[in-house]
C-alpha positions in Angstrom: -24.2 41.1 38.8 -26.7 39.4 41.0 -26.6 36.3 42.7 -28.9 33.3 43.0 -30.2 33.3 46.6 -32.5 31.2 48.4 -35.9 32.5 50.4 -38.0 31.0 53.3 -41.1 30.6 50.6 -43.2 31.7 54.1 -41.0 34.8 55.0 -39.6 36.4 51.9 -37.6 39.4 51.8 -39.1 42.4 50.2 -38.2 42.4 47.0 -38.7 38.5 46.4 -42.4 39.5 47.7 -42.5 42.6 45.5 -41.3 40.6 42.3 -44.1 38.5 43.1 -46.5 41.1 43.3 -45.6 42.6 39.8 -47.7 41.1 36.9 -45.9 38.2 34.9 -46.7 35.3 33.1 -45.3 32.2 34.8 -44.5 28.6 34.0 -45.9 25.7 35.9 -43.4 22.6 35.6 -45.3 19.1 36.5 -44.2 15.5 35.3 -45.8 13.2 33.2 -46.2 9.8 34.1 -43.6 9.0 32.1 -41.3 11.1 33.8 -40.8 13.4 31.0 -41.7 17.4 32.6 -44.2 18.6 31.0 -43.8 22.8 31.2 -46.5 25.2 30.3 -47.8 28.8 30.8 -50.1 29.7 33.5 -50.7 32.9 36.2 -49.5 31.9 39.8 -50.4 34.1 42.7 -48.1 33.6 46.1 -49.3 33.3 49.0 -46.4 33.4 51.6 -48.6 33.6 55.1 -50.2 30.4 53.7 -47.1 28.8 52.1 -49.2 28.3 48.7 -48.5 29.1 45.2 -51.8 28.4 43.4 -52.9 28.3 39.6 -56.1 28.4 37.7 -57.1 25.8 35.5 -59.2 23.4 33.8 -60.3 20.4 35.1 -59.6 18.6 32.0 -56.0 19.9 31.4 -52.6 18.0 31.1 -51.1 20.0 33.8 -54.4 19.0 36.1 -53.8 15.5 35.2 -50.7 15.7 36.0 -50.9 16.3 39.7 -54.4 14.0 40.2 -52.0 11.1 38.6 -49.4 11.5 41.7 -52.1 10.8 44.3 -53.1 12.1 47.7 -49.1 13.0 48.7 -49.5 14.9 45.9 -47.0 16.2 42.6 -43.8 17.4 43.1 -44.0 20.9 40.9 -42.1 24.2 40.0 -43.7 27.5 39.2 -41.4 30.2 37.2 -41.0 33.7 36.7 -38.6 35.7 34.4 -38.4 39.1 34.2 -35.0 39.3 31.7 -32.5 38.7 34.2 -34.7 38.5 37.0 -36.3 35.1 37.9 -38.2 33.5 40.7 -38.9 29.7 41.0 -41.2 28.7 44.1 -41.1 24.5 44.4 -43.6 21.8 46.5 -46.8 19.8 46.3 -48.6 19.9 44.3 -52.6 18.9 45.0 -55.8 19.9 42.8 -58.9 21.2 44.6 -62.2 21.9 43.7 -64.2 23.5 46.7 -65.7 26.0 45.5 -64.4 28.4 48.8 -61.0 27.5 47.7 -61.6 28.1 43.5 -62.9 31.4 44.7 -59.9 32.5 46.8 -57.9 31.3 43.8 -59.5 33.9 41.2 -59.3 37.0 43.8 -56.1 36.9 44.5 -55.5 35.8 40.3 -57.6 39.7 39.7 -55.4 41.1 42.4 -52.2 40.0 40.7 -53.4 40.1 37.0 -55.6 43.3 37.3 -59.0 41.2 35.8 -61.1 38.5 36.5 -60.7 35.5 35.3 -63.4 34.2 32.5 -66.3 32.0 34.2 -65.5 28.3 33.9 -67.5 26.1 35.8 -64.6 23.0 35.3 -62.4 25.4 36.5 -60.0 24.1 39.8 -57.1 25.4 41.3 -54.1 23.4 41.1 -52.7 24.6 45.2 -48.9 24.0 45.8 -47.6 23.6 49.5 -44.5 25.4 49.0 -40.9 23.6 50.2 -38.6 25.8 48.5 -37.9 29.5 47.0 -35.4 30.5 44.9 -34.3 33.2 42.9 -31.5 36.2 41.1 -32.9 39.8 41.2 
């Protein structure tokens, strides 16, 4: 049986990268302001040279909310995979941005991952997370 294990988010070992790589839908954990979390689907790309996890999203959604609500420091937030007993979790800031240099880095590395494009969405953002921590059982 595997172990949980712990990962430098910006030097991961091969097959933490290479779970990263495969295609999977993720969850994005963020906290409402009444401290409840608030836990929803979403595709996350990982970016470990960068130290960023980032997710595509609408400019008017909960999750978006979510993070602009914690300020300039920014949202603490989780992002997880599971793959049966396989699982990933990447943790950090949380921060939305809307340049449109950084939306478009967002949705090539979302058709790298995911294999297509996303749909056009002129609100869209990308919700980028400065990664603290990696953990994960594979």
């Amino acid at each position: 049986m595997a172990t949980t294990y712990s990962v430098d988010p910006g030097d991961p070992d091969a097959s933490y990268l290479s779970f990263w790589r495969e295609k999977h839908l993720c969850t994005l954990t963020t906290v409402r302001p009444d401290g409840t979390p608030h836990v929803v689907p979403v595709a996350v790309t990982y970016d470990p040279g960068a130290r960023l996890a980032r997710v595509v999203a609408n400019r008017s959604s909960a999750k978006v909310r979510h993070v602009l609500a914690a300020g300039a420091q920014g949202a603490a937030v989780a992002v997880c995979q599971v793959d049966g007993r396989r699982w990933a979790t990447l943790e950090g800031r949380a921060v939305v941005r809307d340049e449109p240099e950084r939306v478009a880095e967002a949705e090539r590395r979302y058709a790298e991952r995911y294999g297509r494009t996303p749909r056009p969405n002129p609100s869209r953002v990308v919700i980028e997370i400065a990664l603290t921590r990696a953990m994960g059982r594979g």
